[in-house]
C-alpha positions as CSV (number, residue, x, y, z in Angstrom):
1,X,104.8,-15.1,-143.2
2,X,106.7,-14.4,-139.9
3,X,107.6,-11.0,-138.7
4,X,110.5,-10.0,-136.9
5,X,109.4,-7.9,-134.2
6,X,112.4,-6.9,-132.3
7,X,111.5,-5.3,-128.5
8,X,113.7,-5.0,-125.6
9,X,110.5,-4.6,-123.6
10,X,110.8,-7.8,-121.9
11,X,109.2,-10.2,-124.8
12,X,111.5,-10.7,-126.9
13,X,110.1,-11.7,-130.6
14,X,106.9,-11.4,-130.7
15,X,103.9,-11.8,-133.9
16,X,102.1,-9.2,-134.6
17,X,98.0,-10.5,-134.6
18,X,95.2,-8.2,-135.7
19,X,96.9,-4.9,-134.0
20,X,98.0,-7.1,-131.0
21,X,101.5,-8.3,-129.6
22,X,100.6,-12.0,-129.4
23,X,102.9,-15.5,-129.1
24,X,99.6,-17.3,-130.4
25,X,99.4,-18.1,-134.3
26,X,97.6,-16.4,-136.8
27,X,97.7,-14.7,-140.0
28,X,99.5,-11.5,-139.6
29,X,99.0,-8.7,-141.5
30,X,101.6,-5.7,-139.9
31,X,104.8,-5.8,-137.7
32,X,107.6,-3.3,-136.8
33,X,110.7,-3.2,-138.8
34,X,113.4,-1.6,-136.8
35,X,116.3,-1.2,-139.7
36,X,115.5,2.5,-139.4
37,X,115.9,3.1,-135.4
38,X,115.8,7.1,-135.0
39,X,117.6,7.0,-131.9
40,X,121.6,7.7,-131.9
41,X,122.5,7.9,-128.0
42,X,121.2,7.9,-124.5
43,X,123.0,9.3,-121.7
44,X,124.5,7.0,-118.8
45,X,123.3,8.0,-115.2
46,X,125.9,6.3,-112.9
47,X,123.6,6.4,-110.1
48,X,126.5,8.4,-107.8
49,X,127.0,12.4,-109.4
50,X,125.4,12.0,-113.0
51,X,122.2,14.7,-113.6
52,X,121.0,17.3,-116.0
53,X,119.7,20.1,-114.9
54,X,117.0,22.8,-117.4
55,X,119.2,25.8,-116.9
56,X,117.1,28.5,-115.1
57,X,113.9,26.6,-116.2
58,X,111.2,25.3,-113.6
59,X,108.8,23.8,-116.4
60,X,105.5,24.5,-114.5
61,X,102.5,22.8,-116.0
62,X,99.1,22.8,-114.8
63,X,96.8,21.8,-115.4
64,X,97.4,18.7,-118.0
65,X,100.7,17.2,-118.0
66,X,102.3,13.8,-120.2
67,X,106.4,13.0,-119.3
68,X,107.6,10.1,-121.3
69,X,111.0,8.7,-121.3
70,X,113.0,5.6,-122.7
71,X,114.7,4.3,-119.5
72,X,116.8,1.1,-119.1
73,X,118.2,0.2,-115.5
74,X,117.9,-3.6,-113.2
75,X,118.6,-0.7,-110.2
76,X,115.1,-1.4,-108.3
77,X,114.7,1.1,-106.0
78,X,113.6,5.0,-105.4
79,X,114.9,7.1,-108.8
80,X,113.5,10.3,-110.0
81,X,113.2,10.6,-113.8
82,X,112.5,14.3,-113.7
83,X,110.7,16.7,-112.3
84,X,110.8,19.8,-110.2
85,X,109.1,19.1,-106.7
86,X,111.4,19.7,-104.0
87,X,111.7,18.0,-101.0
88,X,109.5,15.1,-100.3
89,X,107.2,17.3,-98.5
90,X,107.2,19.4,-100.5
91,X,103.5,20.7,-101.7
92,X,104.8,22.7,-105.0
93,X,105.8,21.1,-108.2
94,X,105.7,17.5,-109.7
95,X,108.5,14.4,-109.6
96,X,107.9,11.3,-112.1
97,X,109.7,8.6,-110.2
98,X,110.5,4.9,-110.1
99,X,109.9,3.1,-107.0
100,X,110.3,-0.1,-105.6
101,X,108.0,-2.1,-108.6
102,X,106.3,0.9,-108.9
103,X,105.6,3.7,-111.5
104,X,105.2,6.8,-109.2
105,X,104.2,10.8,-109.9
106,X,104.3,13.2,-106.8
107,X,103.3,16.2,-107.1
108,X,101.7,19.3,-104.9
109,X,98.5,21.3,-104.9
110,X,99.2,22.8,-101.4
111,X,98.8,19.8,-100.1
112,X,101.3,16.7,-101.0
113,X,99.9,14.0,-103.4
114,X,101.9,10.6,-104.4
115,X,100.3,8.1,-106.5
116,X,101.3,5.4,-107.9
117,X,100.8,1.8,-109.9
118,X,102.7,-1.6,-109.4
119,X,105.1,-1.7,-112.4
120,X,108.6,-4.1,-112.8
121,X,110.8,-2.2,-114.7
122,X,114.7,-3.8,-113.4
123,X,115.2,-6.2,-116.2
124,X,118.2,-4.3,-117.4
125,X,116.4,-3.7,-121.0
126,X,114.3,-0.5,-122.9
127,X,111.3,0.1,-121.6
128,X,109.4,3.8,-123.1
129,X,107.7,4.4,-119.1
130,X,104.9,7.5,-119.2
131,X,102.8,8.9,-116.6
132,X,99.6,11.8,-117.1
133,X,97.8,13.8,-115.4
134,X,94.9,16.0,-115.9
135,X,92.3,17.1,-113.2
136,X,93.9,14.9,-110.4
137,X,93.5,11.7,-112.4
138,X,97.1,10.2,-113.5
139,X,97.5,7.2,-116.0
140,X,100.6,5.1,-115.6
141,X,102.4,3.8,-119.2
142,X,104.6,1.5,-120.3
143,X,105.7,0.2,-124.3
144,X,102.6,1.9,-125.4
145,X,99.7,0.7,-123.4
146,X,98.3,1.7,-120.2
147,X,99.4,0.0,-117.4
148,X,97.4,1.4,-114.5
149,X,95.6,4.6,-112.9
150,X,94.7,6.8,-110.3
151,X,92.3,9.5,-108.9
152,X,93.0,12.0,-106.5
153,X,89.7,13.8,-105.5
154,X,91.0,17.3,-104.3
155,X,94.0,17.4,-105.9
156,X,92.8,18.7,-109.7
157,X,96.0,21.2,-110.3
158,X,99.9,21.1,-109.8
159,X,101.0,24.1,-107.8
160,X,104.0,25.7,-109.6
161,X,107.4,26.0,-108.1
162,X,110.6,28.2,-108.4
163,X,113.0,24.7,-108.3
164,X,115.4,24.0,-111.3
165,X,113.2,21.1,-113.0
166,X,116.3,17.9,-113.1
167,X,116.4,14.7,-114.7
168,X,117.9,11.9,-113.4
169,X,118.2,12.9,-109.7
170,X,116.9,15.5,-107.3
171,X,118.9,18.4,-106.3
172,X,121.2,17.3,-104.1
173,X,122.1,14.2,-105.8
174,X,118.9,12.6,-104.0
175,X,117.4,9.5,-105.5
176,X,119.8,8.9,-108.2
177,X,119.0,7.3,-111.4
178,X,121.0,4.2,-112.3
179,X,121.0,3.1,-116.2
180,X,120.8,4.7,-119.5
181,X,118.3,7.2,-120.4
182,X,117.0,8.8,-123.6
183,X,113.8,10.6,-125.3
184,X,113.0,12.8,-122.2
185,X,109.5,14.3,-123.5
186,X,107.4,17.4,-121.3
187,X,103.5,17.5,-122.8
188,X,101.3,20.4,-121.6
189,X,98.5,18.0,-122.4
190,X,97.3,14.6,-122.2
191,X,98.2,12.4,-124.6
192,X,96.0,9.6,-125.6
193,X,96.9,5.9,-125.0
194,X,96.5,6.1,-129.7
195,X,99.4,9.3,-129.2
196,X,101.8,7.6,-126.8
197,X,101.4,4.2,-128.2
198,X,102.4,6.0,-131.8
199,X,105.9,7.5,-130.1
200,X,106.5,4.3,-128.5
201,X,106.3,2.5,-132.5
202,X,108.4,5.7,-133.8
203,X,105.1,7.3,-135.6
204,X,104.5,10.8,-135.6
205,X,101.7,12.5,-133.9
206,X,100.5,16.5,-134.4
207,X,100.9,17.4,-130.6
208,X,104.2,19.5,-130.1
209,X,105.9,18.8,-126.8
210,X,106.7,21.6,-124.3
211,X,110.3,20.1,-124.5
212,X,112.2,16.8,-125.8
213,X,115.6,16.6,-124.7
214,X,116.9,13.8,-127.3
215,X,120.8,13.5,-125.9
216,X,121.7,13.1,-129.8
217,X,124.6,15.2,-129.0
218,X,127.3,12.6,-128.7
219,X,129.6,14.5,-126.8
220,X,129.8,17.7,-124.6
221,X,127.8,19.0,-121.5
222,X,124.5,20.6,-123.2
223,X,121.7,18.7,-123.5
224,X,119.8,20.0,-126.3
225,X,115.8,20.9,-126.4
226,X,114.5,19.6,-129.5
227,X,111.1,20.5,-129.3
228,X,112.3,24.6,-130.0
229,X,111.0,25.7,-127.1
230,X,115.1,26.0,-125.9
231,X,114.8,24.3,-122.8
232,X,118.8,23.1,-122.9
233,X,120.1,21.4,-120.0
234,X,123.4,20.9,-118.6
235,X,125.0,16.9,-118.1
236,X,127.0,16.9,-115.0
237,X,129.1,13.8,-114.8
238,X,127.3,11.8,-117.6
239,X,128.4,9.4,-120.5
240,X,127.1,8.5,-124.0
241,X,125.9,5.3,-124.8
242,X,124.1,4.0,-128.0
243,X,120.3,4.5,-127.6
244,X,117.0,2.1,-127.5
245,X,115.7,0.5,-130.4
246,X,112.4,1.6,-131.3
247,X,110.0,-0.4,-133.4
248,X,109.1,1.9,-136.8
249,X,105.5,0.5,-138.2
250,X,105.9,-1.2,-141.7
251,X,103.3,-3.1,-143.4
252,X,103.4,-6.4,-144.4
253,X,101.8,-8.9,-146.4
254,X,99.5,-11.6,-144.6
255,X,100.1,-14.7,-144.2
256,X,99.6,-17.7,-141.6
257,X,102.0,-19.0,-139.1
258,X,101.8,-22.4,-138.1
259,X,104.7,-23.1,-135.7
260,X,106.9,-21.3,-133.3
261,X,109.4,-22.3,-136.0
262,X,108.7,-19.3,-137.8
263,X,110.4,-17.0,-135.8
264,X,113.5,-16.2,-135.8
């Protein structure tokens, strides 16, 4: 039997082997049915005036910290997708960023800290992009797996700051996102590869975030905290778009597949 398995992370239809995204044939026994999406919008970052700001809210977490966030952009260059650190010297707070083919988190213990893994991300389609930390080591995510990581030997803790934690931009309007944006999650913990991998397939997992901001709003200039923790934010300059679609796990019944004929 083929499965559908419909990603906009890059590869298209894909089979579903023994737990594994895989082109090769072989019996399948699982795949992702995505008539169910629980996504409604995203918000449009025009990569000129468009940010949110956490009202009053510097979200300082040390010493374990998870940000995940559905981003889709072909804009490759320096863009913060949130975070509170303040200027790049800055040696207080922590920024998740794209760079230039890279997955980036800055962040300051007294002394500023980048890291960083190589990571393509402009190919104008979803991609659910994550980034931990937890002692000084940081792991790098993309659509569910672990991409790459990092150790930092000295720099175990994230000094906290009194800046406005942003998404989309830095104060300022420095290092401006570009591209559509939705599912903004803050962990005060580290979430396992199993956790992050279930959010990106639209399971649930039993660890609460700190704050999700979910942009199902539709309209208006509040962007809501869905977690309960009230951590609303305010859109300056931003526009609703339809959101990602994420693959929801359903079970199916094995069978074989003997040509690239059976996808469709």
């Amino acid at each position: 039997m083929a499965v559908k398995y419909l990603t906009e992370s890059g590869l298209g239809f894909q089979y579903i082997v023994d737990d594994e995204k895989s082109f090769y044939t072989a019996s399948v026994y699982q795949g992702y049915d995505v008539s169910s999406s629980p996504f409604s919008n995203s918000i449009i970052f025009d990569g000129s005036d468009t940010y949110i700001a956490i009202t009053d809210q510097s979200i300082n977490i040390s010493p374990s910290l998870t940000i995940l966030a559905w981003i889709k952009t072909e804009t490759n260059a320096e863009q913060r997708i949130c975070g509170n650190k303040g200027a790049d010297s800055a040696t207080t707070g922590y920024d998740f960023y794209l760079d230039v083919d890279k997955l980036s988190l800055r962040y300051g213990d007294g002394t500023e800290r980048n890291t960083y893994v190589d990571y393509e991300y402009d190919d104008n389609i979803w991609h659910l992009i994550g980034v931990t930390f937890n002692a000084g080591t940081v792991k790098f995510y993309a659509d569910g797996v672990q991409v790459g990581s990092t150790s930092t030997p000295g720099g175990t803790t994230i000094s906290d700051t009194t800046n406005v934690f942003t998404i989309g931009a830095k104060p300022g309007l420095i290092y401006k996102f570009t591209g559509s944006m939705d599912n903004v999650y803050v962990f005060d913990s580290v979430l396992s590869v199993d956790n992050i991998n279930s959010i990106y397939t639209g399971e649930s997992i039993s660890i609460s975030p700190k704050s999700l901001w979910k942009f199902d709003e539709g309209s208006g200039t509040v962007a809501k905290d869905s977690s309960g923790n009230g951590l609303n934010g305010v859109i300056t300059s931003g526009t609703y778009s339809s959101g990602p679609t994420q693959l929801v796990k359903t079970i199916f019944p094995g069978g074989d597949i003997t040509s690239d004929d059976a996808l469709y």
